[in-house]
C-alpha positions as CSV (number, residue, x, y, z in Angstrom):
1,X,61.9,60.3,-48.0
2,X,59.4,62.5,-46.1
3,X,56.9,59.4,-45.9
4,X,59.9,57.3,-45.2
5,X,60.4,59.5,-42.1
6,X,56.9,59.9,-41.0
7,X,56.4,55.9,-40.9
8,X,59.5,55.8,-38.3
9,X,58.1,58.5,-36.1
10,X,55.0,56.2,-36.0
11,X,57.0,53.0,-35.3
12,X,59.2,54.8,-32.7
13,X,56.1,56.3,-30.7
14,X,54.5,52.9,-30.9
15,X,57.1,51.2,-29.6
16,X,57.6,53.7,-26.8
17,X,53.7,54.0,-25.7
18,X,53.8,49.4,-26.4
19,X,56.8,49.8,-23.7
20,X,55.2,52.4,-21.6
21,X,51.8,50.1,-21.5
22,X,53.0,47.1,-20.6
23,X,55.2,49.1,-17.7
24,X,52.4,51.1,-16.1
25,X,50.3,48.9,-14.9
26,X,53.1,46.6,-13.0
27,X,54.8,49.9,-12.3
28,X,52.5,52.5,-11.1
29,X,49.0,53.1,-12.7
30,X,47.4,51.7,-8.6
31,X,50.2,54.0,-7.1
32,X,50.7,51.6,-4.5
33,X,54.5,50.8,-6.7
34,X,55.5,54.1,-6.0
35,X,54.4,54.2,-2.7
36,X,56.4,51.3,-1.5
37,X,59.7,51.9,-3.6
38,X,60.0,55.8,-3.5
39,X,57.5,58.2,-1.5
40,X,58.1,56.7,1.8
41,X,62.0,58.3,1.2
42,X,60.3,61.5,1.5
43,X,62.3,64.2,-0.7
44,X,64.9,61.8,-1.5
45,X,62.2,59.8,-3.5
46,X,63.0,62.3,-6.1
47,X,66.2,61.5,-6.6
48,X,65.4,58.3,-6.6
49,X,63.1,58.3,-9.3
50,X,65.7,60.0,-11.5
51,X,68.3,57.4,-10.6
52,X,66.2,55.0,-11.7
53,X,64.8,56.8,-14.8
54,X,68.1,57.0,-16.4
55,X,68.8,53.5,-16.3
56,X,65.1,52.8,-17.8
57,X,66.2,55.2,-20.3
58,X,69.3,54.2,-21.3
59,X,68.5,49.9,-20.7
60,X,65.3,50.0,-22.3
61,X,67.2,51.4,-25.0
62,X,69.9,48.6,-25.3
63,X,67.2,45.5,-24.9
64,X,65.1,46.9,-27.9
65,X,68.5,47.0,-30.0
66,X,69.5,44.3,-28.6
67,X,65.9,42.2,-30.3
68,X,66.2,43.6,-33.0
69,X,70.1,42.8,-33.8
70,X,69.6,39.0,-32.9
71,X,65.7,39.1,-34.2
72,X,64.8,37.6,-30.4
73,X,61.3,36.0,-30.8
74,X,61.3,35.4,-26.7
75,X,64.1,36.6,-24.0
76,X,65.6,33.4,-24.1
77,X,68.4,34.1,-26.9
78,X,69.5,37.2,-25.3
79,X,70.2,35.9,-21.9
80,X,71.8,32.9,-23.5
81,X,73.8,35.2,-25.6
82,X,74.9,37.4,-22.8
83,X,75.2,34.7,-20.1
84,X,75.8,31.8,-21.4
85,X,73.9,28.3,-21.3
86,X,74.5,26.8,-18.2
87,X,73.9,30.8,-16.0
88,X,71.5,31.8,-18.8
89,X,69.1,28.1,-18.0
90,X,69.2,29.7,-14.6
91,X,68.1,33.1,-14.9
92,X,65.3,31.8,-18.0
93,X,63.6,29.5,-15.3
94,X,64.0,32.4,-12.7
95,X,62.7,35.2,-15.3
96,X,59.7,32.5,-16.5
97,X,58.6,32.0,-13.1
98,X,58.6,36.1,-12.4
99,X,56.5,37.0,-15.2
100,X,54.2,35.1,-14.1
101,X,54.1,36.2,-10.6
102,X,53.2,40.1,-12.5
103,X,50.6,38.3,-14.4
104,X,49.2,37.1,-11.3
105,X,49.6,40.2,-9.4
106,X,47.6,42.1,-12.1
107,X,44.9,39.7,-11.6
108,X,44.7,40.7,-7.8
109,X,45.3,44.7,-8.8
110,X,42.0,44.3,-11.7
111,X,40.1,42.8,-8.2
112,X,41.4,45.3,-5.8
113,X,40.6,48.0,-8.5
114,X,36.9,46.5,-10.0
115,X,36.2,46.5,-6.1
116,X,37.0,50.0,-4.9
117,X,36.0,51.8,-8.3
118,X,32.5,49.5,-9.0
119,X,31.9,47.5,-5.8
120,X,32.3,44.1,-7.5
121,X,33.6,41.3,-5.5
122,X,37.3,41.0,-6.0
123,X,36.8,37.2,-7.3
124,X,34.1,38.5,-9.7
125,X,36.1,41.8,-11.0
126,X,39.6,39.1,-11.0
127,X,37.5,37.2,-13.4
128,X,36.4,39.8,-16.0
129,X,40.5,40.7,-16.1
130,X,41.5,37.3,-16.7
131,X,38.9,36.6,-19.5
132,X,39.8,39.9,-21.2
133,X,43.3,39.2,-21.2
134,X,43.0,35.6,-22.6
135,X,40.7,36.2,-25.4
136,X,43.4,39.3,-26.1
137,X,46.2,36.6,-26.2
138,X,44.5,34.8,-28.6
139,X,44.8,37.7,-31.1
140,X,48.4,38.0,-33.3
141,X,51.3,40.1,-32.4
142,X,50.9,43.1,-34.0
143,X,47.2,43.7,-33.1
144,X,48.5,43.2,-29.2
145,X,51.2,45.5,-29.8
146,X,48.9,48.0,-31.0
147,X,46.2,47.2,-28.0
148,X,49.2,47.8,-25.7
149,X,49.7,51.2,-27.3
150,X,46.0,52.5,-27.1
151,X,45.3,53.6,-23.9
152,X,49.4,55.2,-22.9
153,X,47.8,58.8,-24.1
154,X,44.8,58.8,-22.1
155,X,46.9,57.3,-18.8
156,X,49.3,60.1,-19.6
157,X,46.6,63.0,-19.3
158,X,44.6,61.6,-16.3
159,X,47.8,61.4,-14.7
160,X,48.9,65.3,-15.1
161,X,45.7,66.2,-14.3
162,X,45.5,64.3,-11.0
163,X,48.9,64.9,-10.3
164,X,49.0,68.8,-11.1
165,X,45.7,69.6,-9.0
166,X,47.6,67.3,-6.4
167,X,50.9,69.4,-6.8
168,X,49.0,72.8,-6.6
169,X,46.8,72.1,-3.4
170,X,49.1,69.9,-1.4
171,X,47.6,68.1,2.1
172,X,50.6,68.4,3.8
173,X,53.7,71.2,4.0
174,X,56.3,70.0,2.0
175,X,58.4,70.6,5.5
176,X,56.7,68.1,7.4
177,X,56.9,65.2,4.3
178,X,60.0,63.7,5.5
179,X,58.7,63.4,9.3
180,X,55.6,61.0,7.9
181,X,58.2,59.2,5.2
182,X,57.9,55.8,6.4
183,X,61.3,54.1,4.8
184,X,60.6,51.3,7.1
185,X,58.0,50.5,4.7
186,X,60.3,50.6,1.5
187,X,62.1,47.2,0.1
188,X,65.1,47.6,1.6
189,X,65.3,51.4,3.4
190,X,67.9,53.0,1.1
191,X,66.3,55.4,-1.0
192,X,69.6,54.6,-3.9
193,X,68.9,51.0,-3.6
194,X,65.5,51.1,-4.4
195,X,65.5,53.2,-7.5
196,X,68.3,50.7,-8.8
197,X,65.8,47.8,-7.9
198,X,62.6,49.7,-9.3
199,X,64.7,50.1,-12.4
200,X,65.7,46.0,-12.6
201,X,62.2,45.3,-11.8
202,X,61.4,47.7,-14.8
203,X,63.3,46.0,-17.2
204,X,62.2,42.5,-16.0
205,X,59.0,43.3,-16.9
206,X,59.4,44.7,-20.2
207,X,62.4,42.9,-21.3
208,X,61.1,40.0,-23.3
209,X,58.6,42.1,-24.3
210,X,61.4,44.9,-25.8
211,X,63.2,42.0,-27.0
212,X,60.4,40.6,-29.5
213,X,59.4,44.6,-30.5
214,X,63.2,45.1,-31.2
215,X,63.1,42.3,-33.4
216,X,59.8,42.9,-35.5
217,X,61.2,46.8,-35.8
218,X,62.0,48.2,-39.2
219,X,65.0,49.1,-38.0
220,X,67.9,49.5,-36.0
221,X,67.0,53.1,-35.2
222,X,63.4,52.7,-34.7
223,X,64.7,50.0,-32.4
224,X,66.9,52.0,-30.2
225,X,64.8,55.4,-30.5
226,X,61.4,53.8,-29.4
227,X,63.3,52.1,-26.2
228,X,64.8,55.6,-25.1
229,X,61.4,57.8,-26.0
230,X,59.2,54.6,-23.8
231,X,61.9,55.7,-21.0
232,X,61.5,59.1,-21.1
233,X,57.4,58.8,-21.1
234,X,57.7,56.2,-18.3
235,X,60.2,58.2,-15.9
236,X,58.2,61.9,-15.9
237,X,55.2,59.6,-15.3
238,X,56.9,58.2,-12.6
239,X,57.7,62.1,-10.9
240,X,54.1,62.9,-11.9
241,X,52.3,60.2,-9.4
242,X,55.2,60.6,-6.7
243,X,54.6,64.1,-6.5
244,X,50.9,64.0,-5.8
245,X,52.1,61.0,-3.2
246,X,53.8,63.5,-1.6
247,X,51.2,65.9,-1.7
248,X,49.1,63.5,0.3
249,X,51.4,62.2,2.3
250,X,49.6,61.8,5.5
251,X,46.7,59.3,4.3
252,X,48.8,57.5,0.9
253,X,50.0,54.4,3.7
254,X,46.7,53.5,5.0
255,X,45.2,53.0,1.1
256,X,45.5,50.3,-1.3
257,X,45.1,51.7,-4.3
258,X,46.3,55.5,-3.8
259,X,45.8,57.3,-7.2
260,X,42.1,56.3,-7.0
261,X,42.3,58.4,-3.5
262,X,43.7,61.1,-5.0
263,X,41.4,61.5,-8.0
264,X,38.3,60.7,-5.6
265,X,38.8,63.4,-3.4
266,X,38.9,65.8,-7.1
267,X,36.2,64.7,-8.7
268,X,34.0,61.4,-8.6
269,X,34.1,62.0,-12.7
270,X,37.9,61.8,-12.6
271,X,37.8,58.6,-10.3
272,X,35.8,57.1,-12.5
273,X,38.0,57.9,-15.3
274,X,40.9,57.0,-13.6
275,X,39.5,53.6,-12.6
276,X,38.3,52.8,-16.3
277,X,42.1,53.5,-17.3
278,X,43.7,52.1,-14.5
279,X,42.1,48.9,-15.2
280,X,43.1,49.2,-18.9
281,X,46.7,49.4,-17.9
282,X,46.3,46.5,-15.6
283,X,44.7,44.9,-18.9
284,X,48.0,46.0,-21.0
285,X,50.5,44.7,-18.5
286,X,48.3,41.2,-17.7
287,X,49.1,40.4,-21.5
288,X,52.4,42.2,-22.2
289,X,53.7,40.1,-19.5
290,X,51.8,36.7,-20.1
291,X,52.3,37.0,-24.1
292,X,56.5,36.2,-24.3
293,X,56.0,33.7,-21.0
294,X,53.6,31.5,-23.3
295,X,55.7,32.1,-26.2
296,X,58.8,30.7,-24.4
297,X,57.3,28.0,-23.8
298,X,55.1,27.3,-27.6
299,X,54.6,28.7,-31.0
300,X,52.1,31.4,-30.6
301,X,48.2,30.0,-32.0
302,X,49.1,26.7,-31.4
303,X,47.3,23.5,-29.6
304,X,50.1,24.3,-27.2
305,X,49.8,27.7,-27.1
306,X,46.3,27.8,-26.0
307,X,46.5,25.5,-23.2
308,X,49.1,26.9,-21.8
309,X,47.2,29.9,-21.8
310,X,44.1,28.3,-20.4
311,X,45.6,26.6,-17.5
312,X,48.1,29.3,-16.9
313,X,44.7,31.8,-16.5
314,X,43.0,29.5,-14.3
315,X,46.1,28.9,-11.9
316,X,46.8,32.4,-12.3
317,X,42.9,33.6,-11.0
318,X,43.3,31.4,-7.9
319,X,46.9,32.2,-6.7
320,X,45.6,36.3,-7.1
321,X,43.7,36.2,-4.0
322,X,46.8,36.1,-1.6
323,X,46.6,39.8,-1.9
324,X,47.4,43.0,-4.3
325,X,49.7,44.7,-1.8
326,X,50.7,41.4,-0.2
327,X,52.3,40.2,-3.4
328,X,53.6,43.5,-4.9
329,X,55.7,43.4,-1.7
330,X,57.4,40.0,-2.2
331,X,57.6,40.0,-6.1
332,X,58.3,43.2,-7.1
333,X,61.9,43.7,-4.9
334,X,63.0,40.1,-5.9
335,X,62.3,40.6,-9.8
336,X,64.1,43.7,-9.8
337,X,66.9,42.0,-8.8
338,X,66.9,39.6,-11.5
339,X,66.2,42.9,-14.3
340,X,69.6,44.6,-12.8
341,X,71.2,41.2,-13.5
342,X,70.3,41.3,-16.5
343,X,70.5,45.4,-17.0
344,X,74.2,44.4,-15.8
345,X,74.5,42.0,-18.9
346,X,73.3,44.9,-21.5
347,X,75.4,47.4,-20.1
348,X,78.5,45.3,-20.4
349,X,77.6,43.7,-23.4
350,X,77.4,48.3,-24.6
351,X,81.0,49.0,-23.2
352,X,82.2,45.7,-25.3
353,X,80.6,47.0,-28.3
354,X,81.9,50.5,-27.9
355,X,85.8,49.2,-27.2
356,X,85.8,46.6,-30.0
357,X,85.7,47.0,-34.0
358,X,83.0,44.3,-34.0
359,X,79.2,45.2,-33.2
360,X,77.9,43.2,-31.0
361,X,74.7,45.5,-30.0
């Protein structure tokens, strides 16, 4: 029983740091996420954060039980189960055509990041990503699971570090934080809104990922606890890098890649770190986002499979030099949009389950 229960705790935390790996380099290893969807609120952005924290929580949640009580090997049969074949065609292509828009943006982020950190041209550090990534890809499920998983404790404690020293020996007054908010530079200027998109574009990103993790869990409860646990770990990372934003809140807008800043002006040691597990992240999300697109489309280690992969890479390299901030601002708020659709369809699909005799989650 005791053994039983030990090998649970190690499937629930390896869900949750899976979930927290593929998140954090979409979400806000560069900073630059943050930046854009909370910081320039000013104080607000911590309300925000938790606004959008518990829906990560308690969403993430329902798409891992979710997996694993239809055994979902892509997100295809649980947004044809919740919406339907005719809306759920729709919001597959839509979905399809978004992950790979974050697979492409971390191609530009490893470029922006290899360039800052190393001084590599962007095309040169864009192309060391994209190999990494597909030779990853060409590995089986549970060995990518467990490379997604890797590197979440090390991000963790670089992060409170940076963040802490940050916190304790602010730039600015906390007084004068909201006077060089820019909201103007924020998706759509409403501190509320944002967190709710942040959290759609959360779940976008994880949720065919969660879906296929739900269904190769153990169990129900390993399921649902690994979902809620990746939450938690994501959301007081999330307060972590916004509070060391805010800290720095009169140089954060002019940067790219602001957590770098940050741990620069600490330590060259810690930037270095940082970048080296930055890029790692990047790495995690590249393949936690391109692994369910190429298995919507083909049986994983297949002819099919791997070109898909190969021409999805190449395309991919090529359409990554439009620009790391340039794309995070035009895919990031639409995608979220699409995740709260389909947040919407979990959290209805929970208040059915919970009012009828029949479980449906």
């Amino acid at each position: 029983m005791h053994k039983r229960g030990l090998k649970m705790n190690r499937e629930i935390w390896k869900i949750a740091f899976a979930y927290t790996g593929v998140i954090v380099g979409a979400g806000f290893s560069t900073g630059q996420e943050i930046l854009q969807f909370f910081t320039n609120h000013g104080l607000y952005s911590y309300a925000a954060i938790l606004l959008s924290g518990l829906m990560v929580l308690f969403i993430g949640r329902q798409a891992t039980k979710f997996g694993y009580r239809i055994q979902a090997d892509s997100h295809k049969a649980p947004i044809f189960t919740m919406f339907g074949k005719v809306t759920g065609t729709i919001i597959d292509y839509l979905f399809v055509f978004f992950l790979y828009g974050i697979a492409v943006i971390m191609f530009a982020g490893a470029g922006s990041a290899f360039n800052e950190s190393f001084g590599l041209p962007t095309w040169l550090g864009t192309l060391i990503m994209v190999c990494f990534i597909v030779i990853t890809l060409m590995l089986d499920f549970d060995k990518i699971v467990a490379a997604l998983g890797v590197v979440t404790p090390f991000l963790i404690a670089v992060v409170v570090i940076i963040a802490m020293l940050n916190i304790f020996n602010p730039q600015v007054p906390l007084d004068t934080v909201d006077a060089l908010a820019d909201a103007s530079r924020t998706p759509s200027g409403v501190w509320f809104l944002d967190g709710a998109m942040y959290a759609g574009f959360t779940l976008a990103t994880a949720f065919s990922f969660l879906s296929i993790m739900g269904a190769n869990a153990s169990s129900h409860k390993a399921a649902a606890r690994g979902g809620l646990l990746g939450g938690v770990v994501i959301t007081v990372l999330m307060l972590l890098i916004n509070a060391a934003l805010i800290s720095n809140m009169d140089v954060v807008n002019d940067i790219a890649l602001p957590t770098l800043a940050l741990a620069a002006n600490i330590h060259p040691a810690l930037q270095l770190t940082l970048a080296i597990v930055m890029l790692l992240v990047i790495y995690n999300t590249g393949v936690g986002v391109l692994y369910p697109f190429l298995k919507r489309y083909s049986e994983p280690y297949t002819k099919k499979y791997y070109t898909i992969l190969i021409i999805a890479a190449v395309v991919g390299y090529f359409l990554s030099f439009v620009g790391f901030v340039e794309l995070v601002g035009i895919v990031y708020p639409a995608f979220g949009i699409l995740g709260l659709l389909i947040g919407l369809g979990l959290t209805s699909r929970w208040f059915m389950n919970k009012s009828s005799r029949k479980e449906l989650l």
